[in-house]
Backbone as JSON Lines, residues from 0, in Angstrom:
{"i":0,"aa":"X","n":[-45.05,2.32,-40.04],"ca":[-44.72,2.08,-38.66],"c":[-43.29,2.51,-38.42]}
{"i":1,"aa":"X","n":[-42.7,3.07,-37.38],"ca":[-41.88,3.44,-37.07],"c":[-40.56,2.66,-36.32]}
{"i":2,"aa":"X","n":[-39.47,2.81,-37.07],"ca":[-38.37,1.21,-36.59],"c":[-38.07,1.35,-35.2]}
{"i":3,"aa":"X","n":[-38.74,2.39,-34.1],"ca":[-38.38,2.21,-33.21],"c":[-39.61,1.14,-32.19]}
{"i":4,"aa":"X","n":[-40.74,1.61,-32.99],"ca":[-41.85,0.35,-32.03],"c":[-42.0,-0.9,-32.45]}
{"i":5,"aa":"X","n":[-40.74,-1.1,-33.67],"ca":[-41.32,-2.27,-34.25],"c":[-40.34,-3.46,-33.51]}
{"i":6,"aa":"X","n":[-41.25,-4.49,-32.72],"ca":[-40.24,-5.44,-31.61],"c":[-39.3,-5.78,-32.65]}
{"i":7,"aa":"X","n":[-38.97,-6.61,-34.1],"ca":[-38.39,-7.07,-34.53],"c":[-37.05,-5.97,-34.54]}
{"i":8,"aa":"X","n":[-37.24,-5.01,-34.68],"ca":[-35.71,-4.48,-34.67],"c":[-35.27,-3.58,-33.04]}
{"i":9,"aa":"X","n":[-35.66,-3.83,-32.41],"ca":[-35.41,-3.56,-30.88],"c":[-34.05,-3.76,-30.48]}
{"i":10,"aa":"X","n":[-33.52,-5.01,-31.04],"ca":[-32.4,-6.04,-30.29],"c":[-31.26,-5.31,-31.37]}
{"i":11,"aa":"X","n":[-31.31,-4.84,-32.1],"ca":[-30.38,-4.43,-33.51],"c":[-29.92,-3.26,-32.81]}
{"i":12,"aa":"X","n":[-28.49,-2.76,-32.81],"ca":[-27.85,-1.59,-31.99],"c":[-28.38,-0.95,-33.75]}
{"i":13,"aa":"X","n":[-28.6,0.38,-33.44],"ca":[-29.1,1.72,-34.42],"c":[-27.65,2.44,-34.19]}
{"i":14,"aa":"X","n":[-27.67,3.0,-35.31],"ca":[-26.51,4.24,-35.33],"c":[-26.18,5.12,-34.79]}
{"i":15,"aa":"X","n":[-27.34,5.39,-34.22],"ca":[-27.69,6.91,-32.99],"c":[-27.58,6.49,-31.74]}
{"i":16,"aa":"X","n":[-27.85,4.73,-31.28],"ca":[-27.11,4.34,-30.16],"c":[-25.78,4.1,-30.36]}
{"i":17,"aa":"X","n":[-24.95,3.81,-31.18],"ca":[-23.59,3.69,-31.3],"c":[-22.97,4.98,-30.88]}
{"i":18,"aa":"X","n":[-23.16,6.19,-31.75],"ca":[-23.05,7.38,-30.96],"c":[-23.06,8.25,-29.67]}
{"i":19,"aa":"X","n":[-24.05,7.63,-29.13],"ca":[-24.7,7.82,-27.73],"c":[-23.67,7.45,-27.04]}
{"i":20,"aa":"X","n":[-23.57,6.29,-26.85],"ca":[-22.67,5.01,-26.52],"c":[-21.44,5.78,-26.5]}
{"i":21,"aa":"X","n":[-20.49,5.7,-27.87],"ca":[-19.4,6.59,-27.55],"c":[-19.34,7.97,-27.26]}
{"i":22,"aa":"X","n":[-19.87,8.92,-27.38],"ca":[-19.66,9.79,-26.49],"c":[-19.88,9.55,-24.94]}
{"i":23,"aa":"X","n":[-20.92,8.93,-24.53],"ca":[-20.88,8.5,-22.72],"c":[-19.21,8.64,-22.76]}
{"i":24,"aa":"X","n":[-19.15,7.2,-23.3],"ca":[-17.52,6.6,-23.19],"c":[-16.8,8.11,-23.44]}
{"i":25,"aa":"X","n":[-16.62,8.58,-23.93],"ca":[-15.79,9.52,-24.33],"c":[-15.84,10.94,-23.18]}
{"i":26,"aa":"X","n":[-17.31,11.11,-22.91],"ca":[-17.44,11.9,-21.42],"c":[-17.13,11.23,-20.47]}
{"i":27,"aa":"X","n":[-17.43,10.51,-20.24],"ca":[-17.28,9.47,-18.66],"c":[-15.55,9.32,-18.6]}
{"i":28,"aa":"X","n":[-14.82,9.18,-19.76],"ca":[-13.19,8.9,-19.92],"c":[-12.5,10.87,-19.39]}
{"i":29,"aa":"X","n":[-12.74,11.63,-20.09],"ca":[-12.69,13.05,-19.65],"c":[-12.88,13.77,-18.13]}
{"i":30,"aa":"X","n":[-14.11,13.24,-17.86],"ca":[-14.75,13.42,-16.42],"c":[-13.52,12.74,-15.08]}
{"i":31,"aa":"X","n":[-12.56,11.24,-15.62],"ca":[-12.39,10.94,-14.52],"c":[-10.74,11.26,-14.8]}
{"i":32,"aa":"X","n":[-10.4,11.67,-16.12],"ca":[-8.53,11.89,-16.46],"c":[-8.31,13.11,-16.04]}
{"i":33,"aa":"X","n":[-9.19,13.93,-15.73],"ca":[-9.05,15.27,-15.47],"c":[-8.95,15.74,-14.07]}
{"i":34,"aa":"X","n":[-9.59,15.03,-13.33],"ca":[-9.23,15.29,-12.27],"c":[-8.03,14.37,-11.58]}
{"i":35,"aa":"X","n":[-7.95,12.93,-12.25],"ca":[-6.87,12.61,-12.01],"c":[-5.42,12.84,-12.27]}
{"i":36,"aa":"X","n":[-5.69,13.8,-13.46],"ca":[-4.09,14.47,-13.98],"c":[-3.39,15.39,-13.12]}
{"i":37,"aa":"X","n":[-5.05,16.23,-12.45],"ca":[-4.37,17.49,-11.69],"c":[-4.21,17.19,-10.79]}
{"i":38,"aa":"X","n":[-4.56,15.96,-9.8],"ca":[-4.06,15.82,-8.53],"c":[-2.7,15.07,-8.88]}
{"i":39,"aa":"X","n":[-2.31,14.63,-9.96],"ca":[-0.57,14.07,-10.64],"c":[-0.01,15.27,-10.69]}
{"i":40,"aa":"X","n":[-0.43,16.47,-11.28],"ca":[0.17,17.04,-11.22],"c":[1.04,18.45,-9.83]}
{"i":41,"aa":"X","n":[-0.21,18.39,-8.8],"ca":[0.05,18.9,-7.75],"c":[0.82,18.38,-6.8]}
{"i":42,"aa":"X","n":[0.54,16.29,-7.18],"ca":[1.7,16.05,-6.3],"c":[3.24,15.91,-6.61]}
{"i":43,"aa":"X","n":[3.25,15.96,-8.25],"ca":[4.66,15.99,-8.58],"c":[5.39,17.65,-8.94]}
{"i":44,"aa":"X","n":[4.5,18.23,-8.55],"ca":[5.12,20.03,-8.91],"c":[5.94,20.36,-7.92]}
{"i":45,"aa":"X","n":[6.86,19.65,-6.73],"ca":[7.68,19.69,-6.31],"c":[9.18,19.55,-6.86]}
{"i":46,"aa":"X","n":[8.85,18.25,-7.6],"ca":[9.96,18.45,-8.62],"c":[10.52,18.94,-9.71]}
{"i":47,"aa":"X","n":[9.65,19.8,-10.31],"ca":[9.26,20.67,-11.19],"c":[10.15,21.55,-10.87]}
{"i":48,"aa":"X","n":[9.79,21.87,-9.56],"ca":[10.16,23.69,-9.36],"c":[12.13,23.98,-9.24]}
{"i":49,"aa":"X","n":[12.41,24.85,-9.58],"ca":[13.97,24.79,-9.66],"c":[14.58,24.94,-8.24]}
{"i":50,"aa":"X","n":[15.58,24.9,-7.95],"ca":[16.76,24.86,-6.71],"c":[17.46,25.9,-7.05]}
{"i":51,"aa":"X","n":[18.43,26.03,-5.88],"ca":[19.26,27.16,-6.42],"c":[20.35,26.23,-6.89]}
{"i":52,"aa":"X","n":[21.01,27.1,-7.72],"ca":[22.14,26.29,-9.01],"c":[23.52,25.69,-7.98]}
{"i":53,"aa":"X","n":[23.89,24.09,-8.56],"ca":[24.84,23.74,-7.33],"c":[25.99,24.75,-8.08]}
{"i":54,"aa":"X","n":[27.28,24.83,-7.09],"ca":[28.27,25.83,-8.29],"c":[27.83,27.08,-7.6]}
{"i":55,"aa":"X","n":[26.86,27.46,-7.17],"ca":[26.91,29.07,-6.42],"c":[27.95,29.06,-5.52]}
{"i":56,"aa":"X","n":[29.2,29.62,-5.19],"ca":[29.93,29.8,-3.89],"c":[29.08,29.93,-2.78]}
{"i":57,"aa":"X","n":[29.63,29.71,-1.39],"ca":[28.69,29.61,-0.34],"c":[29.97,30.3,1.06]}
{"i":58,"aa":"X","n":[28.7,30.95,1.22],"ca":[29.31,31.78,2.17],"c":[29.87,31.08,3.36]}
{"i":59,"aa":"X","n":[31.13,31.24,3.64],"ca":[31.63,30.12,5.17],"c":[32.4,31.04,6.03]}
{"i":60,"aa":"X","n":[33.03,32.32,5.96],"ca":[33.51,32.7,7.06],"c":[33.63,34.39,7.15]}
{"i":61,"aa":"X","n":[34.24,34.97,7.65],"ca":[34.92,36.25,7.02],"c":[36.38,36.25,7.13]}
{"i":62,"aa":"X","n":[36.75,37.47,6.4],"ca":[38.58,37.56,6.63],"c":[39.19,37.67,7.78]}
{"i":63,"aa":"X","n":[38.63,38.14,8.94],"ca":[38.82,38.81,10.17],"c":[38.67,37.27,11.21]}
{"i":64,"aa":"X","n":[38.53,36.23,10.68],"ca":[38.42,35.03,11.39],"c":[39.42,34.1,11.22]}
{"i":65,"aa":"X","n":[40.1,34.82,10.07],"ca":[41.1,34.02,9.29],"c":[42.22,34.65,9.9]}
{"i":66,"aa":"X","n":[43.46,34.28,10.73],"ca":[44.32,34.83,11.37],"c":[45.58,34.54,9.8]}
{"i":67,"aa":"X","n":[46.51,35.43,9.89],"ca":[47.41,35.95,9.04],"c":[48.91,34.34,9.11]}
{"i":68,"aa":"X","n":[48.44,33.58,10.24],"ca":[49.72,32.55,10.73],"c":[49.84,31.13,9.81]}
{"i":69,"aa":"X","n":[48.91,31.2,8.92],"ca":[49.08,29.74,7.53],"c":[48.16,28.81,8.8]}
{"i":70,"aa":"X","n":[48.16,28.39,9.67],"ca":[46.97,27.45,10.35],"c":[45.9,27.48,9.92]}
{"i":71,"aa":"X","n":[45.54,26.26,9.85],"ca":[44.2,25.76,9.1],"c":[43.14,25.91,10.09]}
{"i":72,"aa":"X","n":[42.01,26.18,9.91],"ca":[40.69,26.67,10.88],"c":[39.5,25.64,10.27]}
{"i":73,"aa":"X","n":[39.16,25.29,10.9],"ca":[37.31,24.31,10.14],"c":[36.66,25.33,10.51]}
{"i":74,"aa":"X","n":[35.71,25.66,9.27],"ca":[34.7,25.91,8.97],"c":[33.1,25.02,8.65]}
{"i":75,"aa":"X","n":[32.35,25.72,9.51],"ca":[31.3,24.43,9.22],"c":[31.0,24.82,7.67]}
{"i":76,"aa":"X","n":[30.12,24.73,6.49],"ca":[29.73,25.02,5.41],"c":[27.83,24.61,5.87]}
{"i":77,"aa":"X","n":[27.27,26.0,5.77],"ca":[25.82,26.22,6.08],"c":[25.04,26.48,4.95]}
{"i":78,"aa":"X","n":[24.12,25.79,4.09],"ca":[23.27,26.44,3.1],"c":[21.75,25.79,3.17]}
{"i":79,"aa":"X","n":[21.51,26.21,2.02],"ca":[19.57,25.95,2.26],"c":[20.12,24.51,1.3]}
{"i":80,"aa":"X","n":[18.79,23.6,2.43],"ca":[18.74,22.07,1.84],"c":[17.55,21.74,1.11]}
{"i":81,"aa":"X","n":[16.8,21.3,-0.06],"ca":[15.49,20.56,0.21],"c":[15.61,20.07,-0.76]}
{"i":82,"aa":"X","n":[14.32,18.92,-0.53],"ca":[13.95,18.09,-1.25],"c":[12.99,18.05,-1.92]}
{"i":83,"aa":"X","n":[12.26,16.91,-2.35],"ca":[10.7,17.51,-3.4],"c":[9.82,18.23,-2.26]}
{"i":84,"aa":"X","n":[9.78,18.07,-1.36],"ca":[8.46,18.4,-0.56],"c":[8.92,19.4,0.95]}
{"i":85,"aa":"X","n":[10.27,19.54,0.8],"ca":[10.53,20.02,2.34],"c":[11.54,21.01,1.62]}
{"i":86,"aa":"X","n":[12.09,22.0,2.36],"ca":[13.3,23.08,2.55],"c":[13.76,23.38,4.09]}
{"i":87,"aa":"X","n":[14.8,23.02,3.93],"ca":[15.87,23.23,5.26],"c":[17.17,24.48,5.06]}
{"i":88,"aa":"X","n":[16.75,25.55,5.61],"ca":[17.28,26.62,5.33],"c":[18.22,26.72,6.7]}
{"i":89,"aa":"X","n":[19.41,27.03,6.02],"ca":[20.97,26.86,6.96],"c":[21.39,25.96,7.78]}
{"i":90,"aa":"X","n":[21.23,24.88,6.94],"ca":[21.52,23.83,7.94],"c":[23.37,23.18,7.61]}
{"i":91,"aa":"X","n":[23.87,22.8,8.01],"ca":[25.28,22.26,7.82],"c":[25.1,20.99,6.66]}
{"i":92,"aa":"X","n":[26.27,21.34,5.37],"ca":[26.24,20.81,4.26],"c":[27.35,19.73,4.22]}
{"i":93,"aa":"X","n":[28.37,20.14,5.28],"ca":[29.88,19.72,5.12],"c":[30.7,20.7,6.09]}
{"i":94,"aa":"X","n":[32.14,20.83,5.9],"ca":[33.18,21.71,6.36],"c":[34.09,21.15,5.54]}
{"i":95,"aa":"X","n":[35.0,22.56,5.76],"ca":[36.59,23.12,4.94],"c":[37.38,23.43,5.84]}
{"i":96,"aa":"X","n":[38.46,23.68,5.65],"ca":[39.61,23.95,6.35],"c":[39.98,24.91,4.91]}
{"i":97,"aa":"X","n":[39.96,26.62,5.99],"ca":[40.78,27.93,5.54],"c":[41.82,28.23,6.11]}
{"i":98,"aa":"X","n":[42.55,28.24,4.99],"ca":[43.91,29.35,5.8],"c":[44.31,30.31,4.85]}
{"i":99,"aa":"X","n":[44.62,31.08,5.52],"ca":[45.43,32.48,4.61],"c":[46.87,32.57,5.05]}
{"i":100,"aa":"X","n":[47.25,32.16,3.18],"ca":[49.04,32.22,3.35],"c":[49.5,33.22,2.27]}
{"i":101,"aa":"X","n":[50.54,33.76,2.68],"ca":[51.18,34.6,1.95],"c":[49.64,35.75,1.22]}
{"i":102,"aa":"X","n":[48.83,36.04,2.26],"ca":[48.12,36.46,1.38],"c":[46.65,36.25,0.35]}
{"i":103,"aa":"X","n":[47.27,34.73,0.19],"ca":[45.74,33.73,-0.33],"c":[45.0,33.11,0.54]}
{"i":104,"aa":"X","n":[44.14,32.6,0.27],"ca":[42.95,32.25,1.5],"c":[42.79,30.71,0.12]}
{"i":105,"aa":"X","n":[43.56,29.83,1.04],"ca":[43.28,28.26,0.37],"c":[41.99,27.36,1.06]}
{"i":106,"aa":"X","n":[41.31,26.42,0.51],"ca":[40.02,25.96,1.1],"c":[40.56,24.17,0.62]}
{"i":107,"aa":"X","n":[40.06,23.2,1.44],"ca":[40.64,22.1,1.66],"c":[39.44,21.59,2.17]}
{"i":108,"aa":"X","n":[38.68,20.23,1.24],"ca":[37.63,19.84,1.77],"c":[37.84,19.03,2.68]}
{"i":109,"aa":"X","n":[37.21,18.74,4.05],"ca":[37.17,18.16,5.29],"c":[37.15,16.38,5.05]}
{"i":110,"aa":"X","n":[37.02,15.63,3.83],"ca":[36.75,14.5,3.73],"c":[37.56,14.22,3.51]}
{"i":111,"aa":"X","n":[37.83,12.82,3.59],"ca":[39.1,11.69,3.14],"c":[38.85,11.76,1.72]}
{"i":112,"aa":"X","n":[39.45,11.32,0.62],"ca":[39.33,10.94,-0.76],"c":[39.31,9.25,-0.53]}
{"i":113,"aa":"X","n":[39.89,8.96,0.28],"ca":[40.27,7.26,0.87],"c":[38.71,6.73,0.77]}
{"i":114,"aa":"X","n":[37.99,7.1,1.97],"ca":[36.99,6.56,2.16],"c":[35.76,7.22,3.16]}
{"i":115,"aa":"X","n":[36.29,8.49,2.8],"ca":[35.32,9.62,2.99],"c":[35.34,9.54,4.73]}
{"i":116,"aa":"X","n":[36.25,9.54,5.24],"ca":[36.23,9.89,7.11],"c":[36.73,11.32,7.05]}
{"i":117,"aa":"X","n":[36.07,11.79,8.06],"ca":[36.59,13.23,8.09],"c":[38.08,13.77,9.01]}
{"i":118,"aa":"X","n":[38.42,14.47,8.52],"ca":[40.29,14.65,8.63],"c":[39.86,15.83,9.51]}
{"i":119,"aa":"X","n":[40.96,15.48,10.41],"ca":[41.71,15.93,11.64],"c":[42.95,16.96,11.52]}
{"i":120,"aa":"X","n":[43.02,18.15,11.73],"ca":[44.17,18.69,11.68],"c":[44.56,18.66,13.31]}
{"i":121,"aa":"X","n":[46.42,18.1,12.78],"ca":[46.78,17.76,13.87],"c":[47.74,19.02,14.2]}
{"i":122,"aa":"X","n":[47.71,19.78,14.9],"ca":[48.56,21.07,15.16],"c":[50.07,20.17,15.77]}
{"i":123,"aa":"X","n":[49.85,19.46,16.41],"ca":[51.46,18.81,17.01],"c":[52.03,18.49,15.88]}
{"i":124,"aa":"X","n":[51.8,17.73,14.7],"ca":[52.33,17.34,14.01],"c":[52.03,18.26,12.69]}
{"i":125,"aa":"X","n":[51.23,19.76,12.8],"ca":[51.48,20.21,11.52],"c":[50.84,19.9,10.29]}
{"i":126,"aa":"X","n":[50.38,18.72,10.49],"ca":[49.79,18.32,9.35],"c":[48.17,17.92,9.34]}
{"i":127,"aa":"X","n":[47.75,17.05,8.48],"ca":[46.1,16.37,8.53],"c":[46.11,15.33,8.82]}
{"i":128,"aa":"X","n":[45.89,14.63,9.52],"ca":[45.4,13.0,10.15],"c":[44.09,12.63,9.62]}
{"i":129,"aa":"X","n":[44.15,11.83,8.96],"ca":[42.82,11.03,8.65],"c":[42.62,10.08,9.63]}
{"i":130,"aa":"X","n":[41.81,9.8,10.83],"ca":[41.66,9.12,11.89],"c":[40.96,7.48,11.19]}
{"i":131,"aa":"X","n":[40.62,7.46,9.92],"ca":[40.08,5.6,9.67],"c":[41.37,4.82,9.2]}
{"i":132,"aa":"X","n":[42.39,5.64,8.88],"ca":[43.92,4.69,8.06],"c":[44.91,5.46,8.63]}
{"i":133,"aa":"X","n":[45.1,6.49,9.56],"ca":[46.12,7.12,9.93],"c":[46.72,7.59,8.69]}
{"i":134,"aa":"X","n":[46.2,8.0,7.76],"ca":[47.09,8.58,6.75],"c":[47.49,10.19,6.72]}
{"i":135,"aa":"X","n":[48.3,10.92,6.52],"ca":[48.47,12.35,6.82],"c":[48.79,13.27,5.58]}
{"i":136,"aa":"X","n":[48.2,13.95,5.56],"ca":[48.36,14.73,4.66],"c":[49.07,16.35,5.05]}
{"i":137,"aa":"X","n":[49.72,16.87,4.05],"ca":[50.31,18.3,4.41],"c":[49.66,19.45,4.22]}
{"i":138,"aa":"X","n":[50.05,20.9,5.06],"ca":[48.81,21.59,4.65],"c":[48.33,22.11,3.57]}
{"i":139,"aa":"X","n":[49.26,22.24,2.65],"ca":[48.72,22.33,1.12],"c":[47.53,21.13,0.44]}
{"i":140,"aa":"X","n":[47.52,19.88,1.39],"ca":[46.1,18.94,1.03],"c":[47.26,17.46,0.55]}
{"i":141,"aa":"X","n":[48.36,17.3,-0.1],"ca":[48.82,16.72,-1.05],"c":[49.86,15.63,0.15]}
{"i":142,"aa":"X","n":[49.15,14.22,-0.11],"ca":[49.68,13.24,0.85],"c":[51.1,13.15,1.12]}
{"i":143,"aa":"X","n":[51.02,12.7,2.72],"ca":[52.1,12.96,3.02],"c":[53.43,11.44,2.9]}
{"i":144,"aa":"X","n":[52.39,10.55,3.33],"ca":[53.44,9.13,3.25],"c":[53.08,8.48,1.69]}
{"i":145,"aa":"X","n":[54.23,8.43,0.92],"ca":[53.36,7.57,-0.15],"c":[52.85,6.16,-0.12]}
{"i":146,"aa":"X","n":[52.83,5.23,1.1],"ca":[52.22,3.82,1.3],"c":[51.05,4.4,1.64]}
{"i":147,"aa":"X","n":[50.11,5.87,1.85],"ca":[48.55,5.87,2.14],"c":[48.17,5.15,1.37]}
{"i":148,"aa":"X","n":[46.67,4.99,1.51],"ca":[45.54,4.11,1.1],"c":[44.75,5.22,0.38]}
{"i":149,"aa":"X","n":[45.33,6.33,1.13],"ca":[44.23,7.31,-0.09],"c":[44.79,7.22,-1.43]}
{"i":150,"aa":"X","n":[43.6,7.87,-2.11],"ca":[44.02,7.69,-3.69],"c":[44.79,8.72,-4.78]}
{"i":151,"aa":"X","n":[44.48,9.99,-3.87],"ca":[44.61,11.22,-3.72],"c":[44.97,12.13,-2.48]}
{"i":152,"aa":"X","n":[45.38,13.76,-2.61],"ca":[45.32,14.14,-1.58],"c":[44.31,14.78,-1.46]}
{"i":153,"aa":"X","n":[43.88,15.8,-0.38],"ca":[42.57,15.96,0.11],"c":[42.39,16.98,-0.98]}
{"i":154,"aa":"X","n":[41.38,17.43,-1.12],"ca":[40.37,18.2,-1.75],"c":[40.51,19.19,-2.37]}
{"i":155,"aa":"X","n":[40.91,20.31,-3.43],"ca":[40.86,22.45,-2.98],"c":[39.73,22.22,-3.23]}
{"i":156,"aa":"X","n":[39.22,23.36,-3.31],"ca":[38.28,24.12,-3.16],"c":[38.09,25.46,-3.62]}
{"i":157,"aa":"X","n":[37.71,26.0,-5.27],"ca":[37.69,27.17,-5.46],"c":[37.19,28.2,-4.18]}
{"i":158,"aa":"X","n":[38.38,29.59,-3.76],"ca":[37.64,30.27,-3.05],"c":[37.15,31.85,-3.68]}
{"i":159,"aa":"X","n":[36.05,32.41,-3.04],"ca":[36.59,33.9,-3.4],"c":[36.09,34.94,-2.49]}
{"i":160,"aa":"X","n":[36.81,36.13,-2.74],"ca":[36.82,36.84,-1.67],"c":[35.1,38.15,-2.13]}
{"i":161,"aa":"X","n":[34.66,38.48,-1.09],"ca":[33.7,39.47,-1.56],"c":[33.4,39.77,-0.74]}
{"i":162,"aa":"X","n":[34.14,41.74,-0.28],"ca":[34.41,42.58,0.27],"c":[35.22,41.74,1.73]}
{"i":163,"aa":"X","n":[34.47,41.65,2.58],"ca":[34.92,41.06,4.01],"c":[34.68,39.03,4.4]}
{"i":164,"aa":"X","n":[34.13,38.62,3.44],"ca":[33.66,37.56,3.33],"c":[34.33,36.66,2.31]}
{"i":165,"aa":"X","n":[34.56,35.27,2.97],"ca":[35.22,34.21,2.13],"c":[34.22,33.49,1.87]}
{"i":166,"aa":"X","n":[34.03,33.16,0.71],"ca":[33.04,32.16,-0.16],"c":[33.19,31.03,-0.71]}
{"i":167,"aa":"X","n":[32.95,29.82,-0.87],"ca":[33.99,28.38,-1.46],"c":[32.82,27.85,-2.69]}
{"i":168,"aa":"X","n":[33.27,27.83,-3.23],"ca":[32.56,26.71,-4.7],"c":[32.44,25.36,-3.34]}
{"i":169,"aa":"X","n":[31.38,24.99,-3.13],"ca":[31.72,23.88,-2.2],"c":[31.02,22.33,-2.84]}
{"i":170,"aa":"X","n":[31.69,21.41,-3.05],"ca":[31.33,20.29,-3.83],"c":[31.67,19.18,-3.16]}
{"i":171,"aa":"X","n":[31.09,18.01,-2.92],"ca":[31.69,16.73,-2.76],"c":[32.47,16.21,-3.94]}
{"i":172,"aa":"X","n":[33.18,14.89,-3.62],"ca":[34.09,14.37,-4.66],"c":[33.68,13.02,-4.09]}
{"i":173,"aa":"X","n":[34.09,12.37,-5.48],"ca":[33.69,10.96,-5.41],"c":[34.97,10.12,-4.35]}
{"i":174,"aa":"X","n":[34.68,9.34,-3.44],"ca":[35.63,8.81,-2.68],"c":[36.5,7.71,-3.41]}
{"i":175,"aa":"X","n":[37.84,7.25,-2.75],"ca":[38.13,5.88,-3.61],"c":[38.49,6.0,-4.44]}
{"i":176,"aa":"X","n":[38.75,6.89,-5.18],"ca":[39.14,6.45,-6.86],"c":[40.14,7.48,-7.02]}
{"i":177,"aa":"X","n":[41.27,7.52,-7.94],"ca":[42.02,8.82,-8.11],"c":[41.77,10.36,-8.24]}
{"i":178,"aa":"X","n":[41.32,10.22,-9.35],"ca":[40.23,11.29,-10.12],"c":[39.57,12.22,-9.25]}
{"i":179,"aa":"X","n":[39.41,13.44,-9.17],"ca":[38.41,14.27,-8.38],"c":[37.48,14.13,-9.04]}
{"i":180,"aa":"X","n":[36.48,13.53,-9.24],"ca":[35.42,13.74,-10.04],"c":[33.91,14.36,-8.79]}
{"i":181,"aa":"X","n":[33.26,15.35,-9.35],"ca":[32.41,15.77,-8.25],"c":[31.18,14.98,-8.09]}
{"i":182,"aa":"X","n":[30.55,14.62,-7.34],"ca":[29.39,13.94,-6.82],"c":[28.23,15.13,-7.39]}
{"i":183,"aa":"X","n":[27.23,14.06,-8.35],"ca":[25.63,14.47,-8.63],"c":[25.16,15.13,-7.69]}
């Protein structure tokens, strides 16, 4: 008689159902990781994909905008923005203040080091006004009263020239603290 008609061993799991058994398990586990990996992976391949490198100079003005008299000019600073899922192409990142002296074309980031308010060049007085502490800075960037609250003076800004066009390494800096250290 054959152990499969015989009632007494019916209730006894066989070896060939143990098998059975795990492979289901083992297909049925495959069937549902697989499609759940690739929809993980389509929604996180945003972050995956590279940016352009921070540290590229960024284009902000030309030479011919830059008058020859040492006065400082704002520049807005325009580049491509995005995030995991969006891109914002030329949108405003920040501003600098250019001038060309003796020849050089100096770049001066637009923020306080104090507490990050954005500075005012004051033509009456020649210098930079920070409008949250009244503190002033000279146009070389380097504070002007030593009782400020800033910690530092304002900003440079590597520039460079290429052909007719001024370009700035353009970076934030950490506010508050002495140190230029650049912002992640």
């Amino acid at each position: 008689m054959c152990a499969a008609h015989n009632p007494e061993n019916s209730d006894k799991p066989t070896r060939r159902n143990f098998f059975k058994e795990g492979l289901c398990i083992a297909i049925g586990t495959t069937i549902s990781i697989v499609p759940f990996a690739a929809g993980l992976a389509v929604y996180l391949d945003p972050l995956r994909k590279k940016t352009a490198a921070p540290g590229d100079p960024i284009r902000v003005a030309s030479l011919t905008s830059l008058p020859e008299d040492g006065i400082p000019r704002k520049f807005a600073v325009l580049a491509d923005r995005s995030d995991a899922w969006n891109k914002y192409p030329n949108v405003p990142v920040g501003a600098v203040y250019l001038r060309r002296r003796e020849g050089k074309i100096e770049a001066l980031h637009s923020v306080c080091p104090h507490a990050g308010c954005f500075i005012d060049y004051a033509p009456e007085r020649n210098s930079f006004l920070c409008p949250c502490h009244n503190s002033t800075f000279a146009l070389d960037g380097s504070i002007n009263d030593p009782k400020s609250p800033s910690p530092r003076g304002m900003d440079p800004l590597e520039v460079e020239i290429r052909g007719n066009d001024v370009y700035v390494d353009f970076k934030n800096f950490r506010a508050g603290i002495h140190d230029r250290i650049p912002e992640a």
